[in-house]
N, C-alpha and C positions, 0 to 999 in steps of 0.2 A: 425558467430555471430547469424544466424537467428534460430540457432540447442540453442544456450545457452539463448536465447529469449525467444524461447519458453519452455523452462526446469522452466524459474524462473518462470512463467506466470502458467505452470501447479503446480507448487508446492507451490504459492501462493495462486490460486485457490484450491488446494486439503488442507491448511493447513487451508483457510478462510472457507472450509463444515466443517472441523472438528473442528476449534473453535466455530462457530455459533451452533454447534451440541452440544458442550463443557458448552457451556452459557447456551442454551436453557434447558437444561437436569439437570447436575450436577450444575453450577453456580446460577441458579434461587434458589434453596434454600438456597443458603448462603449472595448471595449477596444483598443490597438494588435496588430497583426500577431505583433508577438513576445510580445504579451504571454498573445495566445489560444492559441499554439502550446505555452507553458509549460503553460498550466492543462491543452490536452489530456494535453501529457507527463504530467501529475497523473494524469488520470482514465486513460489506459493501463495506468500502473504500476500504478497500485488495481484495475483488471480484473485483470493477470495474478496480483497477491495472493490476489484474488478467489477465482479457480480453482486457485492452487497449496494454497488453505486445503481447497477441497475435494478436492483430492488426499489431502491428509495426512489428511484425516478418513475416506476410504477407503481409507485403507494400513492394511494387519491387520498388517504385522511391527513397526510403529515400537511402541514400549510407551508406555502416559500421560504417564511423566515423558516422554521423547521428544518427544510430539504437545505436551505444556504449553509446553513449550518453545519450540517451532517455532509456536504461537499468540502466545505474548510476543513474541517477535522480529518475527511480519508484523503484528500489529497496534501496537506501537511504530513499528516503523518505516514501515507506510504512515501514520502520525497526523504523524510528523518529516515525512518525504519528500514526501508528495502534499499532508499538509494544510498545511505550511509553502508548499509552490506553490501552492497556491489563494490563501491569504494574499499573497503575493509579487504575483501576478499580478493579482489582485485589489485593489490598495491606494489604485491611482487613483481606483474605483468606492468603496471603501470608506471611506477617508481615514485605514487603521488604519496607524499606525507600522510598519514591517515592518523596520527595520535591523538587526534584532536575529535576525531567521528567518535569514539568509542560511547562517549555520554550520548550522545548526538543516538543512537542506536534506543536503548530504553525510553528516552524521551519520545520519540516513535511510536516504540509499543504501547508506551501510556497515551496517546494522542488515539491511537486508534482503538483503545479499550475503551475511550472515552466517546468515540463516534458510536460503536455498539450501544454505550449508556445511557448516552442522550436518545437514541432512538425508542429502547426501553423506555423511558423515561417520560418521552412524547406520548408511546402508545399506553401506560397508565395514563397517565393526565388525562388524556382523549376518553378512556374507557368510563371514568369518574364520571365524565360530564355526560 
């Protein structure tokens, strides 16, 4: 589990330099102000996934179910969260319907609030015993 932990962790980080790279470059001139500012918010939040996946894949107390776990939850919910904002932000350039991502977005954030939670949640448990 801690080999495929850290695969999503590196190619989320490798996928959030090349869209931040992606925005900064080519998307700044097409897009509005607010609209480049969202898609960073995307590629930020994908960073810090990034590296909380490679945490969890260098944590020796969390056990497999645990780490399975805490891999569903950041990779669901950076796929809602960051890739419903690139979509969002992106619709002008792209011309894809997006009224329907909007929900799709918070549900996201509450997915990956929840991966932080569970993690907390493991290391009391662990600490008790």
């Amino acid at each position: 589990m801690e080999k495929k932990i850290l695969i999503l962790g590196l190619i989320l980080g490798m996928l959030s330099i090349i869209f931040g790279a992606f925005g900064a470059h080519a998307l700044k001139k097409v897009l509005s102000e607010e609209s480049l500012v969202s898609f960073e918010t995307g590629v930020r939040y994908q960073m810090y996934h990034a590296l909380f996946l490679l945490l969890i894949a260098n944590t020796a107390f969390l056990s497999v179910k645990e780490k399975s776990i805490l891999f569903y939850l950041v990779l669901v919910g950076v796929l809602f969260f960051s890739g419903s904002i690139y979509l969002l932000a992106t619709s002008v350039v792209t011309g894809i319907k997006t009224k329907i991502l909007g929900p799709i977005t918070p549900i996201g954030g509450a997915i990956l609030i929840a991966s932080w939670g569970y993690f907390l949640y493991a290391l009391i448990v662990k600490n008790r015993n």
